[in-house]
N, C-alpha and C positions, 0 to 999 in steps of 0.2 A: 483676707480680702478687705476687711473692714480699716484696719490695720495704715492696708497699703494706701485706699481711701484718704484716710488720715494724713498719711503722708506726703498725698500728691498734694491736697488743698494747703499744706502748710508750705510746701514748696511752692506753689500759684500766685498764695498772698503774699511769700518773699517774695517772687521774683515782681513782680508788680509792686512791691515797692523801692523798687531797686531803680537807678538815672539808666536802663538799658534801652536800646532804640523798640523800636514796634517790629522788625524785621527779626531780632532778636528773640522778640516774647510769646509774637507768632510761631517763630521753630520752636522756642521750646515746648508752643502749646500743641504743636504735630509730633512730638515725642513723646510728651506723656499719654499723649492717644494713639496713639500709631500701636498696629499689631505688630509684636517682634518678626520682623524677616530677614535674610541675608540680603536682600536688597533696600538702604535706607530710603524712605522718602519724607526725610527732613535730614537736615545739613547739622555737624556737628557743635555739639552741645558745651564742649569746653576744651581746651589748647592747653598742650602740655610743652615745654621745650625742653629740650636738654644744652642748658643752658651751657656748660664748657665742661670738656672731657678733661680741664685740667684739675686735681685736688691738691691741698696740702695735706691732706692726711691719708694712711694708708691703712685703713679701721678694717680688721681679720674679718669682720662681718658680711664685709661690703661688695656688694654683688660685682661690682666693678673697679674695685684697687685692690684688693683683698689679695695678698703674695699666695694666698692659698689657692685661687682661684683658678682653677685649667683654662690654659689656653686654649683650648680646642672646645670648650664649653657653649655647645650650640647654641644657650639663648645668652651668652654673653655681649655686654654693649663693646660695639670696638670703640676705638680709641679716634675721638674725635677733636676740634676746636672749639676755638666759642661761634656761637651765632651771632651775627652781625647783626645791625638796627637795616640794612640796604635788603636782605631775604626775608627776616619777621615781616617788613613792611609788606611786599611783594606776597607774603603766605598770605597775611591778614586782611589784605585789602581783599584778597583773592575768598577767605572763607572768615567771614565777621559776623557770624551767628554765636559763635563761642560766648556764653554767658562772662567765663572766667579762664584765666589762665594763668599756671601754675609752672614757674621756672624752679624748677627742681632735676636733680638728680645727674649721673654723668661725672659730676664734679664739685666743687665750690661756685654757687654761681655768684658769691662778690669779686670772682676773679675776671668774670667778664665785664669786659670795659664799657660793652654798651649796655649792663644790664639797666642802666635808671634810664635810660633811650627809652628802650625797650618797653619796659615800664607806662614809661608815660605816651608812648603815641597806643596802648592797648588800653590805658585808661581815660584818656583823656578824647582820642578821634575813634577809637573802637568802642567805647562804655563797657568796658569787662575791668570787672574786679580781678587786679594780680595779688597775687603773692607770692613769695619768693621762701628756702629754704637752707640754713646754712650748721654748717660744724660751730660758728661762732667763734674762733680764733681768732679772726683778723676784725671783727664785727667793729673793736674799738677805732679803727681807722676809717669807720664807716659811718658813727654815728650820726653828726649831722643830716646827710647825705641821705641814709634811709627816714630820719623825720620829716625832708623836707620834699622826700617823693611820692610818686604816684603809686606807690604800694599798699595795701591795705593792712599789712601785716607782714611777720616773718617769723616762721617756726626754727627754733632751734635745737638742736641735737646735743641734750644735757649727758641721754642714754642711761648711766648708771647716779645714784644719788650721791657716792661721794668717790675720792681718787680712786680709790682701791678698787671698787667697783666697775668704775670707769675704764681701767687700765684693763681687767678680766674680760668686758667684753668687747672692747677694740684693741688689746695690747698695744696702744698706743702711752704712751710720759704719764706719769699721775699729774706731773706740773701744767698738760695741757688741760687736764679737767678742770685747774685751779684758774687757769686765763680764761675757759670759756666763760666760768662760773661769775668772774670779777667780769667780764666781758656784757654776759644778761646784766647783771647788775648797774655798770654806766649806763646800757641801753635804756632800762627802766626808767632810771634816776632822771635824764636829759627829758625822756618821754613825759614824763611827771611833769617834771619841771616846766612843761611848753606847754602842759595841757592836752598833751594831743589825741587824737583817738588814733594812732598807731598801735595797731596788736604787737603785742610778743607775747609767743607761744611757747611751751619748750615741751620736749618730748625724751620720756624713757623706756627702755627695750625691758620687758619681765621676761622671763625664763622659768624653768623648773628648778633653779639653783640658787634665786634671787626675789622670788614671788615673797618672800618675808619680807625684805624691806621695802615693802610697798607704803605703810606709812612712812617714814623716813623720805620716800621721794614725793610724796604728798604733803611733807611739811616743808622741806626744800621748797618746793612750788607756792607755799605759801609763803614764807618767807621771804623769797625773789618775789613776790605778787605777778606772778604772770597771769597774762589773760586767760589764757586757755591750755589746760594739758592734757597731752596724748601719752596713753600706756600703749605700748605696740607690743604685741607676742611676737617671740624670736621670732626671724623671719627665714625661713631655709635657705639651706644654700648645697652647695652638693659635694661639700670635700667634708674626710671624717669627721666626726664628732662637731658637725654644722647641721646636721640633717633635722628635718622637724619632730622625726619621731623619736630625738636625742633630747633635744632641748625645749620645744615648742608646750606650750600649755593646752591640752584637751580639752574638749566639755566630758571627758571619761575620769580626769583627775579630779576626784568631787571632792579630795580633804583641799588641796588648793583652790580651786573652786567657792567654795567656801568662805575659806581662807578670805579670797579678792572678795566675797559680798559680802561680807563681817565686816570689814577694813573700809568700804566704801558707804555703806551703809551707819558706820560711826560720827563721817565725814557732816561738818554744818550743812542744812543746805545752799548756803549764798556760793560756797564752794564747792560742792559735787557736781552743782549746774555746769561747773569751769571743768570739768573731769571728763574724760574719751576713757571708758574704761577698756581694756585690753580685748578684742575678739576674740575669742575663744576657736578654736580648730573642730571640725568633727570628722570622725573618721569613714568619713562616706566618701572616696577619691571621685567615685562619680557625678558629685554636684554640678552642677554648672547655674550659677547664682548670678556670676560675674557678666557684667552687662557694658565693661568700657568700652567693647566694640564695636558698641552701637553710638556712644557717644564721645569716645575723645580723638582727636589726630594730635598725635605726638611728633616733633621735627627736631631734625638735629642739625649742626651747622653745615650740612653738605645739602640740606635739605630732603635727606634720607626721614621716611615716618616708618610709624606705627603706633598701635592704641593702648598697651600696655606701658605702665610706666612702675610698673610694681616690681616683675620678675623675670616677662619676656622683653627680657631689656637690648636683644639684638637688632641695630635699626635697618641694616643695607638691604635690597632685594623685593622690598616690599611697597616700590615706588618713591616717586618725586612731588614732593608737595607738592609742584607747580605741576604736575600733570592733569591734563584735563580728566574728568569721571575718575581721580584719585577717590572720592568718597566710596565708591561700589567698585571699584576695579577689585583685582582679584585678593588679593591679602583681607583686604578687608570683610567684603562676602564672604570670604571663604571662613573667615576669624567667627564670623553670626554665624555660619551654618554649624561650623562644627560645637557650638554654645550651644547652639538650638535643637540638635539630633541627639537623640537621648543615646545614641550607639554609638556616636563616634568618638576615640577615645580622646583625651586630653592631654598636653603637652605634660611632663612630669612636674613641673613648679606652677602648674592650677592645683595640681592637686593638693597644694599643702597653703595654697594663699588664703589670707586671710577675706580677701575679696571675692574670694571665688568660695569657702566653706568654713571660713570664720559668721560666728552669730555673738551676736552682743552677750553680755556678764547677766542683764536684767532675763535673759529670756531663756538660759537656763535654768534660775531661780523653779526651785521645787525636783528640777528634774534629777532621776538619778545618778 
């Protein structure tokens, strides 16, 4: 409890120092109060889009290009476009309590053409922090273009620390690791160069096959100077030898376990500050931890939502952004209730998300 305390007041004095309106910092101050119910009474907390269903890449991992991936795969995202700057508008004018929002997932979103629009009428007439998330391929034909927008950042998907790595876990080209790699690197260099406070981030996927080379992508990180890095435990998926209980890292794997807090605990501190170390999985399928739907609406370009942007990546069926009482209609209450009833069972990819029964590296420390 003491804990969570801690954590609300540190998120308070962010947000309060943050350029968001007063209608903004009032919802968010009715959700960190508010008794959890299936019915919300504050409006949501942060915008996710699914910025375009198209990718260039077709990474074996990927909940949504992935050749392996079944078609008939019930929480699978279907196959979408990009979202247009004329619908965001129309959402956000419609729901602009959103602290922040987060154009991710679907696809490549530098291939949507209105992503720097988008961008900028969310940062600049909404007061939300975006950021945006890319494979980094094309990033070099971007550059400018992302230092000179409304973004606060952009996470990049390094995944493995060198080709070889890279290729294992999206058998994708070893030569595309090497363009994203020279790709962060111009990003950085122009970023430098201008002074700017543009983040780039980069992110790698650990495994049970690859948890050794965790220094190695820790010194990549350093070397590239990125702002901030994310370690992500596999993330399940449901064709063979994808499954989390194949690949994913446990808090029950205590030599890797270990392993990760030996390795990070080596680390200076001006850099571990920079470090998301990996969530760790527990094998309780009953948790129900996971709270985004109470707080995000996610849209896609048809204007199809939903609250998950992790796993239950299916968007049709679950309403129209622009519908009236979209916040409490049924998908959504119904999303709190089954979160909130210790009986009701859970869709099968809660049960292995890191969001929903992932716990931090620091908070198993000691434990067996």
């Amino acid at each position: 409890m003491f804990k969570l305390k801690i954590q609300q007041l540190q998120q308070i004095w962010g947000l309060y120092n943050e350029p968001h309106t007063k209608r903004q910092k009032a919802n968010f101050w009715k959700y960190l109060t508010h008794k959890p119910e299936n019915i919300a009474t504050f409006e949501p907390i942060r915008m996710s889009l699914v910025s375009t269903g198209a990718c260039n890449l077709k990474c074996v991992m990927c909940h949504t290009h992935s050749p392996l991936m079944p078609e008939k795969y019930p929480f699978k995202q279907e196959k979408v476009g990009a979202i247009g700057i004329d619908l965001f508008k129309q959402v956000v004018d419609r729901y602009d309590t959103p602290l922040s929002l987060d154009l991710i997932g679907g696809g490549e979103p530098l291939l949507n053409p209105d992503l720097f629009k988008i961008a900028e009428y969310a940062a600049v007439e909404k007061h939300m922090i975006v950021k945006t998330f890319s494979n980094g391929v094309i990033i070099d034909k971007f550059v400018d273009k992302l230092l000179d927008s409304h973004l606060s950042g952009i996470t990049i998907s390094l995944n493995g620390h060198d080709a070889a790595e890279f290729h294992r876990l999206t058998d994708q080209g070893e030569d595309t690791f090497h363009k994203i790699r020279r790709n962060v690197e111009k990003l950085i260099r122009a970023r430098n160069a201008r002074g700017s406070s543009f983040q780039v981030k980069i992110s790698f996927i650990l495994d049970r096959d690859n948890y050794t080379h965790l220094p190695a992508m820790l010194e990549l990180a350093r070397t590239l100077q990125a702002d901030k890095v994310f370690l992500c435990n596999f993330l399940h998926t449901p064709f063979e030898g994808g499954h989390a209980n194949d690949r994913a890292i446990f808090t029950d794997h205590t030599e890797i376990v270990a392993y990760l807090q030996q390795t990070m605990e080596a680390q200076p501190d001006w850099f571990r500050r920079r470090v998301m170390p990996p969530p760790l999985l527990e094998r309780f399928t009953g948790q129900k931890r996971c709270d985004i739907h109470h707080t995000q609406l996610r849209v896609d370009a048809e204007g199809n939502v939903n609250s998950c942007s992790m796993m239950l990546l299916k968007m049709k069926g679950h309403g129209h952004a622009l519908d009236e009482g979209l916040w409490n209609n049924k998908f959504f209450a119904g999303m709190r209730r089954m979160f909130l009833d210790e009986k009701a069972p859970l869709p099968e990819p809660c049960k292995f998300c890191p969001s929903n029964v992932g716990v931090g590296l620091a908070e198993t420390a000691g434990k067996p």
